[in-house]
MARRO-32714 format. One record per atom (N, C-alpha, C, O): atom name; x, y, z; residue in one letter. Coordinates in Angstrom, 2 decimals. Layout:
% residues N
CA,X,Y,Z,A
...
END
This chain:
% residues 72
N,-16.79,19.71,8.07,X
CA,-15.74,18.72,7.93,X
C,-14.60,19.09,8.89,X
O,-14.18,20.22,9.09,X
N,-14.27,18.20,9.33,X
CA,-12.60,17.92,10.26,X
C,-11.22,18.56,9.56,X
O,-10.51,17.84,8.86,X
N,-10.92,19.80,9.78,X
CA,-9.81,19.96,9.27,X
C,-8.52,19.49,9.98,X
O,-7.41,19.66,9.47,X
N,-8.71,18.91,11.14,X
CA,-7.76,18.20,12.02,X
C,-6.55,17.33,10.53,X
O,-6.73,17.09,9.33,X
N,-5.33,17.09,11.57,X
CA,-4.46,15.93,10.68,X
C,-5.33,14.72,10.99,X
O,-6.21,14.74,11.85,X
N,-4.99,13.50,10.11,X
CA,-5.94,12.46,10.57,X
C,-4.42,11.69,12.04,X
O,-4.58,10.96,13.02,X
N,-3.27,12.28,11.53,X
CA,-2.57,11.64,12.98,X
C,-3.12,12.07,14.64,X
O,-2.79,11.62,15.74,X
N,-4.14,13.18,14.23,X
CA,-4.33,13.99,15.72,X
C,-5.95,13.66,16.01,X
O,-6.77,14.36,16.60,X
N,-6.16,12.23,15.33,X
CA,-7.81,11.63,15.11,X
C,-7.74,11.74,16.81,X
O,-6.85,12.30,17.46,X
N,-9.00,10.99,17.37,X
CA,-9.17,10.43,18.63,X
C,-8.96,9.19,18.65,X
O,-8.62,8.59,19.67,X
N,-9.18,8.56,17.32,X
CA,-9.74,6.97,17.21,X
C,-8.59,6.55,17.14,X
O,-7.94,7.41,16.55,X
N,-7.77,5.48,17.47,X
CA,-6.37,5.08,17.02,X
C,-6.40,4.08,15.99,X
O,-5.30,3.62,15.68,X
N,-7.29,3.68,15.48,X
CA,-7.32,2.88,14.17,X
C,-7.51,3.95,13.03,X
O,-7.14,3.69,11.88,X
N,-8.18,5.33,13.39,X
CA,-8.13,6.50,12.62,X
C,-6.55,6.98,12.02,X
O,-6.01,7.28,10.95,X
N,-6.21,6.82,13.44,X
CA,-4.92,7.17,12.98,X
C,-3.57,6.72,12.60,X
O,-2.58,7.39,12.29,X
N,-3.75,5.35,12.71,X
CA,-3.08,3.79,11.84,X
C,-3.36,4.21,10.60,X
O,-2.39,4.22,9.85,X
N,-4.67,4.67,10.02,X
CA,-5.01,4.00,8.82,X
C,-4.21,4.40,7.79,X
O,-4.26,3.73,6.76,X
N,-3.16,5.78,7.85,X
CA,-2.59,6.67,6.77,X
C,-1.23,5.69,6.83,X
O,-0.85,5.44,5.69,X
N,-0.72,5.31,7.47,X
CA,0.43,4.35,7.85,X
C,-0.35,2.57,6.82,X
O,0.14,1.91,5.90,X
N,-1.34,2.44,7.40,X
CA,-1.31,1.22,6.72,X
C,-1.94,1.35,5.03,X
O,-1.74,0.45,4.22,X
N,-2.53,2.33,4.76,X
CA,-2.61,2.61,3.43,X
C,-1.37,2.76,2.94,X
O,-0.99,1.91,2.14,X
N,-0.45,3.91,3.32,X
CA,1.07,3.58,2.59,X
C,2.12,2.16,2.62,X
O,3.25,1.94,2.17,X
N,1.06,1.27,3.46,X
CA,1.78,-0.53,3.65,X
C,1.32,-0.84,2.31,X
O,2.13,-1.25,1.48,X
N,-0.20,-0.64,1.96,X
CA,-0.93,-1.16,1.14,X
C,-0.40,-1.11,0.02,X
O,-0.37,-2.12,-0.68,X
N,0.04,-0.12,-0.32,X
CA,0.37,1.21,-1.66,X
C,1.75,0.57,-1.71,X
O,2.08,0.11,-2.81,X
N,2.51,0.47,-0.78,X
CA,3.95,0.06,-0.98,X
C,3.72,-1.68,-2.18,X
O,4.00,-2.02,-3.33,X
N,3.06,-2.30,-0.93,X
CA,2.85,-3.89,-1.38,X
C,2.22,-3.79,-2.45,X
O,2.56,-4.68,-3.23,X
N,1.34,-3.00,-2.89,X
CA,0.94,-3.27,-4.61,X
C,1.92,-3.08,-5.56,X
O,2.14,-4.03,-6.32,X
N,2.72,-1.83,-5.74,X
CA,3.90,-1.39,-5.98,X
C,4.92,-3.01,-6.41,X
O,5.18,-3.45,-7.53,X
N,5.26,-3.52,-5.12,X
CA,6.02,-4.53,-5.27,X
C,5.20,-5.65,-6.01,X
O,5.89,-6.09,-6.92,X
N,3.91,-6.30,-5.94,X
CA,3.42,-7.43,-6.48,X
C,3.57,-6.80,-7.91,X
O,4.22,-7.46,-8.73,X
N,3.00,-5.52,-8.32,X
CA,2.96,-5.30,-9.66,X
C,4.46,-5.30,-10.28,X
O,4.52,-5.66,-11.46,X
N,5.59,-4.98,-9.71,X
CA,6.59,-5.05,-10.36,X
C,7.01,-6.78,-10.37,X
O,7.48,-7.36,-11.35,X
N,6.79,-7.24,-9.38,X
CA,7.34,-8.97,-9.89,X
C,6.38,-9.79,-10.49,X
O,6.47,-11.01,-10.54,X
N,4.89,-8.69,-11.22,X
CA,4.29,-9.47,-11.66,X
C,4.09,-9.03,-13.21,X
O,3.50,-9.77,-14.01,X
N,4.60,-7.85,-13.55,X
CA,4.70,-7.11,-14.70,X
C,3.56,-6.28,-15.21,X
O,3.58,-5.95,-16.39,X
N,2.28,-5.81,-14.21,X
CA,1.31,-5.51,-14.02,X
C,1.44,-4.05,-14.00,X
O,2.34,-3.60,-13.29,X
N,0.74,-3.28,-14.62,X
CA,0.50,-1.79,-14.56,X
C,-0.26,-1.32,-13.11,X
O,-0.98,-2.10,-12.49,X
N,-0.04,-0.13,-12.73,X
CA,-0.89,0.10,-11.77,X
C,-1.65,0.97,-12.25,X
O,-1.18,1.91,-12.88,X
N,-3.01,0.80,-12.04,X
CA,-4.04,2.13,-11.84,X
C,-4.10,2.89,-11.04,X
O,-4.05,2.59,-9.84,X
N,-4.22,4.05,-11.48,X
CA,-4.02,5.29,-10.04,X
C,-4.75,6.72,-10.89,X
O,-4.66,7.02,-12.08,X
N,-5.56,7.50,-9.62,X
CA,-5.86,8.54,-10.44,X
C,-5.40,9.40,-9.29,X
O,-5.51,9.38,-8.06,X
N,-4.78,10.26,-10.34,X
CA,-4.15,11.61,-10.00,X
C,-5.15,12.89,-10.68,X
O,-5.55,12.84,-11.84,X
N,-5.46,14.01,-9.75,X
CA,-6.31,14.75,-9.88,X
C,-7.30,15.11,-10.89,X
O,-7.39,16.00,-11.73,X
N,-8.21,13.84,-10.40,X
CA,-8.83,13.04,-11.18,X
C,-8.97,13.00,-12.43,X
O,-9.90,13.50,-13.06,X
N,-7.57,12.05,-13.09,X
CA,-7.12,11.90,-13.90,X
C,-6.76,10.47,-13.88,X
O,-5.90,10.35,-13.00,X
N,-6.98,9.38,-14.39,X
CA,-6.70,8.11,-14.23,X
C,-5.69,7.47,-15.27,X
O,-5.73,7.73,-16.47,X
N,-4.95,6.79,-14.81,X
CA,-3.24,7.06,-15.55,X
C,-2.68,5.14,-15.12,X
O,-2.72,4.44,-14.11,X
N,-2.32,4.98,-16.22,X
CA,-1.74,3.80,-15.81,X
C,-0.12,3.71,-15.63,X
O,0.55,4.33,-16.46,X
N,0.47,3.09,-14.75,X
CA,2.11,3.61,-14.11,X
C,2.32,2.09,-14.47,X
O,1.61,1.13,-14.16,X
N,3.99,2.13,-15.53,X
CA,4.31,0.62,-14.92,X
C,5.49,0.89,-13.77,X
O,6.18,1.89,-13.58,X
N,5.44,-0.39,-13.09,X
CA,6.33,-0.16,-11.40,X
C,7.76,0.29,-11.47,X
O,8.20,-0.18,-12.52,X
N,8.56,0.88,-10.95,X
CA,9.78,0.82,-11.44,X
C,10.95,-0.60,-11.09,X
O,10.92,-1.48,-10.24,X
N,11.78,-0.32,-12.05,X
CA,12.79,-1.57,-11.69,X
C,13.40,-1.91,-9.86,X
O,13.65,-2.98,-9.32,X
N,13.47,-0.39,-9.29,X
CA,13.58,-0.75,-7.55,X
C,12.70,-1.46,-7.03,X
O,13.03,-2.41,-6.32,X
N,11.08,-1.12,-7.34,X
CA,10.36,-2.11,-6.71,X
C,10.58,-3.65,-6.84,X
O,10.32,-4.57,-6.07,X
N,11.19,-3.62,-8.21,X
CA,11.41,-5.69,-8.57,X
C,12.18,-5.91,-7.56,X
O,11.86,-6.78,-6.75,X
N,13.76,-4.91,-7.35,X
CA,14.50,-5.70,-6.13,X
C,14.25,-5.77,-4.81,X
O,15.04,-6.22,-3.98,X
N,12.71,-5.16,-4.51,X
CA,12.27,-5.42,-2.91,X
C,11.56,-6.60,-3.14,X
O,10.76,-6.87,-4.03,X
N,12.20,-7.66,-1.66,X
CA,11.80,-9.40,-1.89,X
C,10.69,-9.00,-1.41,X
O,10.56,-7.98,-0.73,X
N,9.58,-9.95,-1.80,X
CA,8.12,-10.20,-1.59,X
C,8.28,-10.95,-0.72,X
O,8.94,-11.97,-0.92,X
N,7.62,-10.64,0.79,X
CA,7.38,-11.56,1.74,X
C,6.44,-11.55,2.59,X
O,6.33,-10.71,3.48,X
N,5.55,-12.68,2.35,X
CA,4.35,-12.38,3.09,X
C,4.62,-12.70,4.82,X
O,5.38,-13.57,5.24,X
N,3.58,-11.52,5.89,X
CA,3.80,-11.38,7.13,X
C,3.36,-13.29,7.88,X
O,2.33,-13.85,7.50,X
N,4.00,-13.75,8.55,X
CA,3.75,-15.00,9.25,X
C,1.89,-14.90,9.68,X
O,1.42,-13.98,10.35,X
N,1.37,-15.63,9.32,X
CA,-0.21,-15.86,9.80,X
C,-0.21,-16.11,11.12,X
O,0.67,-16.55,11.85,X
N,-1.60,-15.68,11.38,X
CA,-1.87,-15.80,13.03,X
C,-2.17,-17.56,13.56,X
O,-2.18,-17.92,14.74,X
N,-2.38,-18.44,12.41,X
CA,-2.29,-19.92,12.97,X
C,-1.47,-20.29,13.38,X
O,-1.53,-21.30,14.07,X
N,-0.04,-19.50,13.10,X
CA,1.09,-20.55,13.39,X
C,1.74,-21.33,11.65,X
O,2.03,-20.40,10.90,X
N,1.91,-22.26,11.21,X
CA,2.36,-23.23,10.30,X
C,1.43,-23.63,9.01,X
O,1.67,-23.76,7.81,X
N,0.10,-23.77,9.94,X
CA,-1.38,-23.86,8.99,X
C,-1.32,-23.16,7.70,X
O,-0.84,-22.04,7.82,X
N,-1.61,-23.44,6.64,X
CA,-1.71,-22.46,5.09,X
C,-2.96,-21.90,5.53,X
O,-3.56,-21.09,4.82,X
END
């Protein structure tokens, strides 16, 4: 196995991916708090349900502009 960081990958989508998993992780965070939804998460492997905290409610939900342009 690769004990490399995954920032020092070769692949550059390798090394996006730790950046867009913490996008991912952020944005669930926020849907579950304006949606009142628990999160599942396992911690060393231990599976635990978190409800979101009240900061996440005050980050606005906004989805990124689509690549059509205007189109839904």
């Amino acid at each position: 196995m690769n004990k490399k960081a995954i920032q020092q990958a070769n692949n550059a989508d390798l090394r996006g991916s730790w950046q867009a998993l913490q996008r991912a992780a952020q944005r669930a965070r926020e849907v579950a708090a304006s949606t009142g939804t628990e999160l599942i998460v396992s911690r060393d492997g231990v599976i635990a349900r978190l409800k979101p905290s009240v900061s996440a409610k005050l980050t606005q939900l906004q989805e990124p502009a689509g690549p059509y342009g205007n189109e839904p």
